[in-house]
N, C-alpha and C positions, 0 to 999 in steps of 0.2 A: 451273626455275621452281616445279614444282609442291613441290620440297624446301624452300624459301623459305615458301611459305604453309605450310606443315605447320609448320615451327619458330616462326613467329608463331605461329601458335595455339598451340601448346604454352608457348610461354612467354607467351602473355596469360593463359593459364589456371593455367597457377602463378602469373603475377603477384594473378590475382586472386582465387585459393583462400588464398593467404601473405595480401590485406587482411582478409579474412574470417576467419582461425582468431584464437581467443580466445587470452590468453596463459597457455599451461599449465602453464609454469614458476611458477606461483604456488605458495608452500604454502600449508596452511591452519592457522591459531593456534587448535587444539584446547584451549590453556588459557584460549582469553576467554570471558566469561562467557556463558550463554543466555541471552538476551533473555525477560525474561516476559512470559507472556498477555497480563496486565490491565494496566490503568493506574491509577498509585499515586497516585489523589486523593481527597480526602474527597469524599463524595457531597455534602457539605453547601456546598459550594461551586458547583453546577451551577446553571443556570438552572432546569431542571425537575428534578422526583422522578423521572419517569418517562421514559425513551427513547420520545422523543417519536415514532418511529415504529411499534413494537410496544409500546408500553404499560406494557413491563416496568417492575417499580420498579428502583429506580437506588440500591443499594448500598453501603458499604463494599465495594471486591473483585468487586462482579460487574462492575463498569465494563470494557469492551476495550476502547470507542476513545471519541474522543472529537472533537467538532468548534466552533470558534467562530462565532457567528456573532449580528450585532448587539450585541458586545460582550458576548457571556453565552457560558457554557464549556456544553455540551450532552454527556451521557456518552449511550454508544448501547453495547448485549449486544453488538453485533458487527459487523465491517465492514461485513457486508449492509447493515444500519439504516443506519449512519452511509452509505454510497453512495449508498442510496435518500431522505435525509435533504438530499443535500446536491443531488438534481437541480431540489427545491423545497421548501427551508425553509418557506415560509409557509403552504404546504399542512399541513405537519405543524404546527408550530402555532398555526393558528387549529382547529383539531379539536378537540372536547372530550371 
């Protein structure tokens, strides 16, 4: 009996170490391209000049991210911004 419950658990435990492992058979496509930085928009399109959360002015090129909201394109220096941005837009802008 006691060999009976040992083989279940062994094989529950591979069963559920095999759900768990990622597939590593992947390769990886070292010729596609790197994703860049920033985001490729004219700053003159944004709702604001400035990253409505740190102030920054809002660029050609310094834009990283960028978020919508109330139908206006919002560029932000960095995800931070843009995170902290999006837990309450209207804080940020009614701020002057």
């Amino acid at each position: 009996m006691k060999a009976i419950h040992v083989l279940v658990f062994c094989a529950a435990g591979i069963l559920f170490s095999a759900c768990d492992r990622k597939n590593t058979n992947v390769t990886k496509d070292i010729s596609a391209p790197v994703p860049q930085s920033g985001v490729d928009i004219p700053a003159a399109t944004l709702g604001a000049k400035k990253d409505p959360v740190c102030q920054m002015e809002m660029k050609d090129g310094s834009i990283a991210d960028t978020a919508i909201y109330q139908s206006k394109v919002y560029g932000f220096c960095s995800t931070e911004c843009k995170g902290e941005f999006k837990k309450d837009p209207a804080k940020y802008l009614t701020q002057k």
